[in-house]
N, C-alpha and C positions, 0 to 999 in steps of 0.2 A: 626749907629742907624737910620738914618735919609732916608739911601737905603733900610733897613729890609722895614722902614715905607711905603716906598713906594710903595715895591714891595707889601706889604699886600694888600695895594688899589687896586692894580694895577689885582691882585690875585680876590679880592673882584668882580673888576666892571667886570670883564674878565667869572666870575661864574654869575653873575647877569644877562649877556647878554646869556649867555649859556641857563641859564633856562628860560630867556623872551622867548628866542625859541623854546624851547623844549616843556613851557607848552603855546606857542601861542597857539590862537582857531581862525579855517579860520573863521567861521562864523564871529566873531566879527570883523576881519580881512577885511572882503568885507562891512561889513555893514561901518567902521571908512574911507575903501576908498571909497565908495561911485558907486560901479562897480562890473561887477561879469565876470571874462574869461571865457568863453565858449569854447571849442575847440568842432568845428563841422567839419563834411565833406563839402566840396564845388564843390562836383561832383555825389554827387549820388543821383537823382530825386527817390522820392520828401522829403527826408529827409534831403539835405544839397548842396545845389547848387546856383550857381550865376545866379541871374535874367539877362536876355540880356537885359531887360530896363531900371530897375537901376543901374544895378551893385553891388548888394549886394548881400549878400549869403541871401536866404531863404528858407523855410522850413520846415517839419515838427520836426524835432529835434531842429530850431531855436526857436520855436513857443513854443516849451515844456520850454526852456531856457528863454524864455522872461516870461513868467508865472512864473517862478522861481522867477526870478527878480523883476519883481514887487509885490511879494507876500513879498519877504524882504526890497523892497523898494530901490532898487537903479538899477542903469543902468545896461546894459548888452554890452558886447563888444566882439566880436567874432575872433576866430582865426582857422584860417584850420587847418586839420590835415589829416593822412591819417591811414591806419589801422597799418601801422609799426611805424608811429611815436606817435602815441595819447597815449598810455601808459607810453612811456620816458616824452615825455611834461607835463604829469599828476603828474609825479613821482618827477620830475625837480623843478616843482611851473609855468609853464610857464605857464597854465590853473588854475582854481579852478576847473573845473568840465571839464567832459566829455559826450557830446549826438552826438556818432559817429556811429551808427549803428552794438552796440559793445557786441557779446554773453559776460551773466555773466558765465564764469568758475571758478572753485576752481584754477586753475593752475594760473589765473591772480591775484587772491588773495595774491600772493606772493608781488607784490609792489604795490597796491590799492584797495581802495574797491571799494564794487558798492552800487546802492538802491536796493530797490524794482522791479521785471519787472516790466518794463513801457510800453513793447511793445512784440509782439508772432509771432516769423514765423519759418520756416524752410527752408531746403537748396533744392534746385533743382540744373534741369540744361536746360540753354536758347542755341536752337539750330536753325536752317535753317530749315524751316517749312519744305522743298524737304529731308529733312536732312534724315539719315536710325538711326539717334540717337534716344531713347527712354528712357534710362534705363541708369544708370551706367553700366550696363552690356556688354552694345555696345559701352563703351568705351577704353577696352583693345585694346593696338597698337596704341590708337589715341593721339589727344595733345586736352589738356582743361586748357580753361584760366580763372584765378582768379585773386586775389588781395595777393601782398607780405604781408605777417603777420596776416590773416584772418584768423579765424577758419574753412572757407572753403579749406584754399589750404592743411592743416592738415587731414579732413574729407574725401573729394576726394581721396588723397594716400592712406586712409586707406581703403573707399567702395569701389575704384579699383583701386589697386598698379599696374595692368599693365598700367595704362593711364601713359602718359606723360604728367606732371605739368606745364606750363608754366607760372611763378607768375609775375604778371605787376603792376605796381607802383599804380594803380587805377583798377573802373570796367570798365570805359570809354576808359583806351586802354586795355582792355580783352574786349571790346566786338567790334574795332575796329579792332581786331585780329580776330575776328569771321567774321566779314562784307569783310574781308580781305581773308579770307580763309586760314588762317592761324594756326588755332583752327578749332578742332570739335563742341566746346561748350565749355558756358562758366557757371560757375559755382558759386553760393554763395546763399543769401537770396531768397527765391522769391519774396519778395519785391522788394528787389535791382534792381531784375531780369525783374519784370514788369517796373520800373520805366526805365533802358534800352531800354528794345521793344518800349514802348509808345512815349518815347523820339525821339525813330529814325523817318527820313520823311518815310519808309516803314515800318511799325510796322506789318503786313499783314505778310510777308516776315518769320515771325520769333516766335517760340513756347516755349513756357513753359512746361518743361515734367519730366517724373519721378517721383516717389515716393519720399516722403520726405526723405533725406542722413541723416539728423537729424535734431534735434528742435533746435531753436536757438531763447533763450532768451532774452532780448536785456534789461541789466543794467545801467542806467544812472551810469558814473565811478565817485570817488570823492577821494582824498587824506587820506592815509591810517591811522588810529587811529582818523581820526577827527569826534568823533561820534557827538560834537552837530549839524555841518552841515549835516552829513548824515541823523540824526533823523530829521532835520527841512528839507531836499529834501524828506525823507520818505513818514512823515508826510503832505506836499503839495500835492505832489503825488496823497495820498491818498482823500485829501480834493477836488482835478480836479476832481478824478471821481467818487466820491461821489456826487457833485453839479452840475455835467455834463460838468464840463468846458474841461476835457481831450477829449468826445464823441464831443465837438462842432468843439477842433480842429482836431481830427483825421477825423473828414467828410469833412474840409475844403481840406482836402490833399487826402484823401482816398474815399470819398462819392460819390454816384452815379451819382452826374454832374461832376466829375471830369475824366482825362485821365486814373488816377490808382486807379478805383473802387477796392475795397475790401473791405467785408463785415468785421465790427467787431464781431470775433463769440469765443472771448475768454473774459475772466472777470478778471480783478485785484483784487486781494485779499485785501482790505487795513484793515489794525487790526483796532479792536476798538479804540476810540478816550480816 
């Protein structure tokens, strides 16, 4: 009687822990820690890179992520990622969120959600200004270098399955692949792509071309089924660029005194309040 008794508890506390888990809520979850993981890029200018004079990663996708942060009131603490790994780390818990320069698909929908866009570009391709590249078109026979796990190196095989794909662990050696002559061009956002050129000490040297391969969304990522945190990321979102706080930071990063001007000529949609 006394082992039946036991195992009932045992049974008990064993269900009790199952369903604290199951019906956890992150939101509630970062607010009681006091902290929020971020998983950002730390190489791709200017949406997630390490300052050479602090040593910190900064950025435009940090800057979204701190506004988050303190919209919920607690700290923010960052961790790299890269475009192969920031889906497992989301999926895992090793982040709450993700601001990785990361298209929303339906196909990623399979282990995470996303918000809102929060940001609008499309995919080109960064070549050698001498270069006779233009076009996807002039890339049959050649080699072009992207990022492993991006929706670029997916796109590219499909707008020309004769290129040669060469996928590198980052944009920073795809495009040290190119300065290398190793790659025709390299291949992904044209953000990405500007933040690249600009970066380089010969930005002169190097071109932005082609017609956009495709639109490329870009979803803040968040842990799958957790709608109160996704509606209060929504919701923020929505409240940046409503109040102008999103347009102050996207000019800090993006604005005409800056190395990666670009106009904002898209609108976020944010629903009624």
């Amino acid at each position: 009687m006394r082992k039946m008794v036991l195992l009932l508890v045992a049974m008990t506390v064993t269900c009790t822990l199952a369903l604290g888990t199951a019906w956890a809520d992150k939101l509630e979850e970062i607010k009681e820690r006091g902290y929020m993981v971020a998983g950002v890029k730390d190489a791709v200018v200017p949406f997630g890179y390490v300052d050479k004079d602090t040593n910190n990663i900064v950025g435009f996708d940090v800057d979204i992520c701190k506004e988050l942060a303190d919209k919920l009131g607690v700290d923010l603490r960052l961790k790299p990622v890269t475009s192969s790994t920031r889906i497992p780390m989301l999926a895992q818990g090793s982040v709450d969120i993700l601001a990785a320069t990361m298209t929303h698909k339906f196909s990623r929908e399979d282990s995470i959600d996303f918000s809102t866009t929060y940001f609008m570009t499309g995919q080109k391709l960064l070549v050698k200004k001498d270069s006779d590249i233009s076009s996807t078109a002039d890339l049959a026979g050649k080699k072009v270098g992207t990022a492993k796990g991006s929706t670029s190196e997916k796109n590219i095989k499909e707008a020309q399955p004769e290129s040669r794909v060469l996928s590198f662990e980052g944009y920073p050696q795809a495009f040290l692949a190119l300065r290398q002559g190793k790659v025709k061009a390299v291949t992904t956002d044209a953000t990405i792509l500007l933040g690249l050129k600009n970066s380089a000490p010969d930005p002169d040297k190097y071109a932005i071309v082609g017609e956009y391969i495709s639109d490329e969304p870009y979803g803040l990522g968040v842990p799958e089924n957790e709608s109160n945190f996704r509606d209060f990321v929504n919701r923020s979102l929505a409240k940046m660029w409503v109040n102008g706080e999103y347009q102050e930071i996207y000019s800090k990063w993006f604005g005409k005194d800056t190395n990666y001007h670009l106009p904002l000529d898209w609108d976020m949609q944010p629903w009624p309040f």
